[in-house]
C-alpha positions as CSV (number, residue, x, y, z in Angstrom):
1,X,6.2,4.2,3.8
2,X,5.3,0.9,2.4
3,X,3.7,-0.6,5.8
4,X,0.4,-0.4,5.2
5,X,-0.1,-0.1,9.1
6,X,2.3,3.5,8.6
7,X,0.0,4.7,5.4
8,X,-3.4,4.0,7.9
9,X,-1.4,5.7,10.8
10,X,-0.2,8.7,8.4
11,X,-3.8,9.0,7.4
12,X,-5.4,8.8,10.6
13,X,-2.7,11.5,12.2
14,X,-3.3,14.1,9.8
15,X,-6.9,15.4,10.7
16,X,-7.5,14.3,14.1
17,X,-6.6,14.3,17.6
18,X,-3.7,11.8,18.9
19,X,-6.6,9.7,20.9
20,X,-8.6,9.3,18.3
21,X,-6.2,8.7,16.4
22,X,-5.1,5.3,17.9
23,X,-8.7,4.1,17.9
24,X,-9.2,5.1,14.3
25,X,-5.9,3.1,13.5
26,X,-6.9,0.2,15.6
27,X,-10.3,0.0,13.3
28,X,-8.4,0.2,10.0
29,X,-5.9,-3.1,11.8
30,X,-9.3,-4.9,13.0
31,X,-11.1,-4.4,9.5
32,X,-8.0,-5.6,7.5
33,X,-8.0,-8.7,9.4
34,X,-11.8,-9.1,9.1
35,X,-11.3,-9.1,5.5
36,X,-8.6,-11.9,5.7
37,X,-10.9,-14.3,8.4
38,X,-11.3,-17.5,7.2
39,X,-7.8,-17.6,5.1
40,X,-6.2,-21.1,6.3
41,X,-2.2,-20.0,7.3
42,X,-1.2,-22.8,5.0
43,X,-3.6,-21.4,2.4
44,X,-6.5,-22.8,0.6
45,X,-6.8,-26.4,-0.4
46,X,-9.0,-25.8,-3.6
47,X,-8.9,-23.7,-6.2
48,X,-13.0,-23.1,-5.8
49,X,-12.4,-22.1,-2.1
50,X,-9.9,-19.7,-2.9
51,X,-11.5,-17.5,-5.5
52,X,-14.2,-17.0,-2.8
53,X,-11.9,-15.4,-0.6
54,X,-12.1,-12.0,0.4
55,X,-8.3,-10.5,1.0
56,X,-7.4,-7.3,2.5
57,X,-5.1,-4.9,0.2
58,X,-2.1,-6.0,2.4
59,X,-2.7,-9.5,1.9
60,X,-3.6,-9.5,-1.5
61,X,-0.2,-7.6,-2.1
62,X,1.8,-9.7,0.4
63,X,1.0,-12.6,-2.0
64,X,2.0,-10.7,-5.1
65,X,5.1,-10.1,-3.3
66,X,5.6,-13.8,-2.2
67,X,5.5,-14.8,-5.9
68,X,8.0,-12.5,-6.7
69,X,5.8,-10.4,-8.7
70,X,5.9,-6.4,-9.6
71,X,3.3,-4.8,-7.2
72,X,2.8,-1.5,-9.1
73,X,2.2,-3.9,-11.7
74,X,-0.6,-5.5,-9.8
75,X,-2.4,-2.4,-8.5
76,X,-2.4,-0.9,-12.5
77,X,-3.8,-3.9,-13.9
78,X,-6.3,-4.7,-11.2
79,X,-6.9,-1.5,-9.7
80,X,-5.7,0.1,-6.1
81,X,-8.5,-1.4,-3.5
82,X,-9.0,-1.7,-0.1
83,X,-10.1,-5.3,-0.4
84,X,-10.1,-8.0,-3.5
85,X,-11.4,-11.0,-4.5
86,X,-9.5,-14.6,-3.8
87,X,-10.2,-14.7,-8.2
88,X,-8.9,-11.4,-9.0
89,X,-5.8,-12.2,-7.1
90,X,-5.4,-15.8,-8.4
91,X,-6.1,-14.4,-12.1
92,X,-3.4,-12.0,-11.8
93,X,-0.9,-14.2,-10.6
94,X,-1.7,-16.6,-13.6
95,X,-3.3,-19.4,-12.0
Protein backbone atom coordinates (compact mmCIF):
# COMPACT_ATOMS: atom_id res chain seq x y z
CA UNK A 1 0.00 0.00 0.00
CA UNK A 2 2.22 2.81 -1.10
CA UNK A 3 -0.76 5.29 -2.38
CA UNK A 4 -0.86 7.49 0.19
CA UNK A 5 -4.69 8.03 -0.73
CA UNK A 6 -4.98 3.82 0.29
CA UNK A 7 -2.86 4.40 3.69
CA UNK A 8 -5.54 7.55 4.57
CA UNK A 9 -8.43 5.24 3.29
CA UNK A 10 -6.99 2.12 5.35
CA UNK A 11 -6.80 4.48 8.35
CA UNK A 12 -9.96 6.10 8.04
CA UNK A 13 -11.83 2.43 7.48
CA UNK A 14 -10.64 0.88 10.48
CA UNK A 15 -12.59 2.79 13.38
CA UNK A 16 -15.43 4.24 11.77
CA UNK A 17 -18.56 3.94 9.86
CA UNK A 18 -18.42 3.56 5.89
CA UNK A 19 -20.06 7.27 5.56
CA UNK A 20 -17.86 8.76 7.58
CA UNK A 21 -15.52 7.30 6.31
CA UNK A 22 -15.57 8.80 2.81
CA UNK A 23 -15.86 12.32 4.33
CA UNK A 24 -12.96 11.68 6.65
CA UNK A 25 -10.86 10.59 3.53
CA UNK A 26 -12.09 13.45 1.44
CA UNK A 27 -10.55 15.90 4.39
CA UNK A 28 -7.13 14.02 4.53
CA UNK A 29 -7.22 14.54 0.01
CA UNK A 30 -8.41 18.31 0.60
CA UNK A 31 -5.67 19.07 3.39
CA UNK A 32 -2.88 17.38 1.36
CA UNK A 33 -3.65 19.64 -1.39
CA UNK A 34 -3.95 22.69 0.87
CA UNK A 35 -0.52 21.99 1.90
CA UNK A 36 0.75 21.90 -1.85
CA UNK A 37 -1.37 25.39 -2.89
CA UNK A 38 0.76 27.77 -4.33
CA UNK A 39 3.39 25.03 -5.89
CA UNK A 40 3.71 26.32 -9.64
CA UNK A 41 3.20 22.81 -11.89
CA UNK A 42 6.45 23.72 -13.58
CA UNK A 43 7.86 24.32 -10.13
CA UNK A 44 9.48 27.16 -8.51
CA UNK A 45 11.52 29.76 -10.35
CA UNK A 46 13.87 30.72 -7.32
CA UNK A 47 15.64 28.94 -5.01
CA UNK A 48 14.30 31.62 -2.09
CA UNK A 49 10.60 30.82 -3.16
CA UNK A 50 11.02 27.29 -2.95
CA UNK A 51 12.39 26.77 0.55
CA UNK A 52 9.22 28.64 1.61
CA UNK A 53 7.15 26.11 0.37
CA UNK A 54 5.04 24.06 2.34
CA UNK A 55 4.70 20.36 0.66
CA UNK A 56 2.42 17.68 1.66
CA UNK A 57 4.20 14.10 2.65
CA UNK A 58 3.15 12.82 -0.92
CA UNK A 59 4.57 15.55 -2.63
CA UNK A 60 7.58 15.90 -0.82
CA UNK A 61 8.09 12.11 -1.55
CA UNK A 62 6.92 12.33 -5.12
CA UNK A 63 9.94 14.65 -5.68
CA UNK A 64 12.33 12.29 -3.89
CA UNK A 65 11.04 9.74 -6.21
CA UNK A 66 11.36 12.05 -9.39
CA UNK A 67 15.08 12.41 -8.62
CA UNK A 68 15.53 8.91 -8.41
CA UNK A 69 16.30 8.98 -4.92
CA UNK A 70 15.87 6.16 -1.97
CA UNK A 71 12.56 7.24 -0.10
CA UNK A 72 13.18 5.19 3.12
CA UNK A 73 16.28 7.05 2.90
CA UNK A 74 14.52 10.27 2.95
CA UNK A 75 11.92 9.66 5.71
CA UNK A 76 15.11 8.25 8.18
CA UNK A 77 17.11 11.25 7.64
CA UNK A 78 14.41 13.89 7.72
CA UNK A 79 11.88 12.27 9.71
CA UNK A 80 8.29 10.57 8.66
CA UNK A 81 5.83 13.91 8.48
CA UNK A 82 2.65 14.86 7.36
CA UNK A 83 3.93 18.03 5.77
CA UNK A 84 7.70 19.52 5.21
CA UNK A 85 9.39 22.43 4.34
CA UNK A 86 10.32 23.51 0.52
CA UNK A 87 14.23 23.68 2.49
CA UNK A 88 14.11 20.39 4.14
CA UNK A 89 13.27 18.85 0.87
CA UNK A 90 15.73 20.92 -1.22
CA UNK A 91 18.51 20.12 1.45
CA UNK A 92 18.01 16.56 1.21
CA UNK A 93 18.09 16.30 -2.30
CA UNK A 94 21.42 18.20 -2.29
CA UNK A 95 20.65 21.47 -3.66
Amino acid sequence: MNNPIQKTYARTTSSRSVGTNKQSTTNALMNMQEKDQGIPAHGFDNYEAACNATLSRSRALAEVQRHALNVEEFLREVGDKPAYTGKEVLDWLGY
